[in-house]
C-alpha positions as CSV (number, residue, x, y, z in Angstrom):
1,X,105.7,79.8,84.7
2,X,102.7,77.0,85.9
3,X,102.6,79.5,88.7
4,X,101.0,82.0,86.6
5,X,97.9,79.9,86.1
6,X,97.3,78.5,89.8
7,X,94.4,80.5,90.7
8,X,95.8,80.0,94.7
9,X,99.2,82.3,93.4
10,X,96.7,85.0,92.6
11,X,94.9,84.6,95.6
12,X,98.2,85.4,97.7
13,X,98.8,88.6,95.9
14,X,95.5,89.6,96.3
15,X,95.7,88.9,100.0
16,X,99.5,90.6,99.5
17,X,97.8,93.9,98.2
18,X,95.4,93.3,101.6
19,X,98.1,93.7,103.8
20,X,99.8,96.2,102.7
21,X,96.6,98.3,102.3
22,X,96.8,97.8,106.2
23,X,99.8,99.2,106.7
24,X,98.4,102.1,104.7
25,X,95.5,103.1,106.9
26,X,97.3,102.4,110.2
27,X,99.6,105.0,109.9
28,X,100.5,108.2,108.7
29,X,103.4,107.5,107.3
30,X,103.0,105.2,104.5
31,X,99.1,106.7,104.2
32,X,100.4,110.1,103.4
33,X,101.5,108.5,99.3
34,X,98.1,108.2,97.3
35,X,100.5,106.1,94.7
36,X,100.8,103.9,97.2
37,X,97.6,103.6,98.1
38,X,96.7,103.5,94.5
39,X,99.2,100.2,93.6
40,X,98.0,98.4,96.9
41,X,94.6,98.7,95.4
42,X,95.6,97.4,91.9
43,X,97.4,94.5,93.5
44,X,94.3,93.7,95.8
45,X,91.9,93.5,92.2
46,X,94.7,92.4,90.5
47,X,94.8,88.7,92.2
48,X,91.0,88.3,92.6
49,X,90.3,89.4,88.9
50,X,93.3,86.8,87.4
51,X,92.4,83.9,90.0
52,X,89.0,83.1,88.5
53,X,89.7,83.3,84.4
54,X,89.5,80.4,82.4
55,X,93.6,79.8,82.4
56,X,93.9,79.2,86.0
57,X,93.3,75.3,86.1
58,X,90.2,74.8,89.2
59,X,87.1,72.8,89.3
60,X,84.1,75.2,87.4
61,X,80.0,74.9,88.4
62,X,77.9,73.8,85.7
63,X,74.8,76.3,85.4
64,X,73.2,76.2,82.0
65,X,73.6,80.1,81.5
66,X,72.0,81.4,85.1
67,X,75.7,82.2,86.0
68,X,75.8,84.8,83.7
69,X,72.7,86.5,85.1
70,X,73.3,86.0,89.0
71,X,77.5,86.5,88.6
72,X,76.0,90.1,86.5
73,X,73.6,91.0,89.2
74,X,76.1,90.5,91.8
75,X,79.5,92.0,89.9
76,X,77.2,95.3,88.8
77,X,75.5,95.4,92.6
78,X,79.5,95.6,93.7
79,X,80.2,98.3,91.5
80,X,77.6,100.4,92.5
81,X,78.6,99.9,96.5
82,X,81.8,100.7,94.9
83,X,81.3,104.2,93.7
84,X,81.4,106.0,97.0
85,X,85.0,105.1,96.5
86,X,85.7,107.2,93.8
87,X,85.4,110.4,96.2
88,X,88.1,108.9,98.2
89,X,91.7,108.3,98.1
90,X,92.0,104.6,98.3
91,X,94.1,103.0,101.2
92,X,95.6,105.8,102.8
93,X,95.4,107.3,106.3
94,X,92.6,109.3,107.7
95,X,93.5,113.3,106.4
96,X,93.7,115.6,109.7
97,X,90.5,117.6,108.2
98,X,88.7,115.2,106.5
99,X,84.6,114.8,106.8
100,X,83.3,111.8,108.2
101,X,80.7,110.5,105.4
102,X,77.2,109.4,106.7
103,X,74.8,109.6,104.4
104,X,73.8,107.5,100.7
105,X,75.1,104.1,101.1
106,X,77.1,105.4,104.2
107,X,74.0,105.3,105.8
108,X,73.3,101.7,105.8
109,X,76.8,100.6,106.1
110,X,80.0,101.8,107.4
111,X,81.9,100.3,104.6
112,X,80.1,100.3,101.4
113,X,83.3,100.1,99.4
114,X,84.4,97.0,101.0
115,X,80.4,95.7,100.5
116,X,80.8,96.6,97.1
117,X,84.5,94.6,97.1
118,X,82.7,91.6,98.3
119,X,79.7,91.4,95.9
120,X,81.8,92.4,92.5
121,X,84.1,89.5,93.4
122,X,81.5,87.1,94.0
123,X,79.7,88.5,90.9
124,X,83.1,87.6,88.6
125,X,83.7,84.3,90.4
126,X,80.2,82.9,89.4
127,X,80.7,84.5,86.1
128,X,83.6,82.6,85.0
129,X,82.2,79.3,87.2
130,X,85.0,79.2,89.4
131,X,84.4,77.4,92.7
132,X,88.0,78.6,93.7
133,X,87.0,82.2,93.7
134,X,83.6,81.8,95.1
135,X,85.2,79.5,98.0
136,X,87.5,82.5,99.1
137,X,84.8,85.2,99.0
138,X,84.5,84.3,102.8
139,X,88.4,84.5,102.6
140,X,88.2,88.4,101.5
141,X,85.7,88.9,103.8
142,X,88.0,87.8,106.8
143,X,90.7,90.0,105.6
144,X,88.5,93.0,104.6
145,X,87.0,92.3,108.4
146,X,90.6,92.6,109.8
147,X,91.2,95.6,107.3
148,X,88.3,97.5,108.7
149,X,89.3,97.2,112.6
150,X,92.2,98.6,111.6
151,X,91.4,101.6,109.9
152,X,88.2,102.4,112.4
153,X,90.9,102.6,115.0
154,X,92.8,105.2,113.0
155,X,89.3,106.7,112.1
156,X,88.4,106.9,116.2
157,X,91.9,108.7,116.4
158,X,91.5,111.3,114.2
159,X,87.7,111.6,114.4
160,X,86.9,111.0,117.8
161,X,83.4,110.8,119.4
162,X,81.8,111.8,115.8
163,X,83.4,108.2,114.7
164,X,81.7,106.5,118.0
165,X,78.6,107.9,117.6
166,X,77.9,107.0,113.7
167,X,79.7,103.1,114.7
168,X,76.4,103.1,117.1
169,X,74.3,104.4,114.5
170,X,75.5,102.4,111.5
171,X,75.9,98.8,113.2
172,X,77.1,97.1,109.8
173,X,81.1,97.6,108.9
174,X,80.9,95.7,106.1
175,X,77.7,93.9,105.4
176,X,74.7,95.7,106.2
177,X,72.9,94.6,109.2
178,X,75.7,92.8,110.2
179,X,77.6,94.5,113.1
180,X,80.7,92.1,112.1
């Protein structure tokens, strides 16, 4: 059971829960079951929460206390980018009548969810002092990036030249400013 405390066997069922929330948003038929979407969300948190707590053995910064504050800014800064999510169904396919979303956070990014993703992790990783969590936060970003091409294709499918028109608006898919 070592397994259980290597922060890099957490890391793989985050990026597990990653892929799978792929297959999710690029088609219709695995998108259509919001309990799937729901567990492939849990999994992705699931490994990114476990990786950086004090049991999985990994190198830790030494900050004198500041951790706490920045990690805090950054974790509570992600759930905020976060909260446009809870109006959504997480990691399913685009719904034939859905609205496309534009304005709030929307308006500065096309993905403020997967912002949010980004900053909360970061935020928990400098919490807890973990240099293994805070090294991958490029790492979720990569597969977040690879996430989002994905489901703006199925996005530009079902949405059409609405989609087209807010991706020239909106340049930033994940990070605002950023047309990454």
């Amino acid at each position: 059971m070592t397994f259980l405390s290597n922060p890099f066997f957490w890391a793989l069922i985050s990026m597990f829960g990653l892929v799978g929330a792929g297959a999710a948003v690029s088609g219709k038929r695995l998108g259509r079951y919001p309990l799937f979407g729901i567990t492939i969300v849990a999994i992705f948190i699931l490994g990114r929460v476990i990786l950086v707590l004090p049991f999985c053995s990994q190198p830790r910064f030494e900050l004198d206390g500041w951790h706490v504050i920045v990690g805090g800014i950054a974790f509570i800064a992600g759930l905020i980018f976060c909260t446009p999510g809870l109006a959504i169904k997480p990691f399913t396919a685009p719904e034939d009548k859905m609205k496309l979303r534009t304005s709030g956070f929307y308006s500065i990014v096309r993905n403020p969810i997967y912002f949010g993703e980004l900053l909360w992790c970061l935020g928990w990783a400098i919490i807890f002092r973990s240099i293994i969590g805070t090294a991958l936060v490029p790492l979720w970003w990569a597969g977040l990036l690879i996430h989002v091409v994905i489901e703006e294709e199925s996005m530009e499918r079902e949405l059409g030249k609405s989609y087209l028109e807010y991706k020239k608006k909106v340049r930033g898919r994940i990070i605002p400013g950023l047309p990454l």
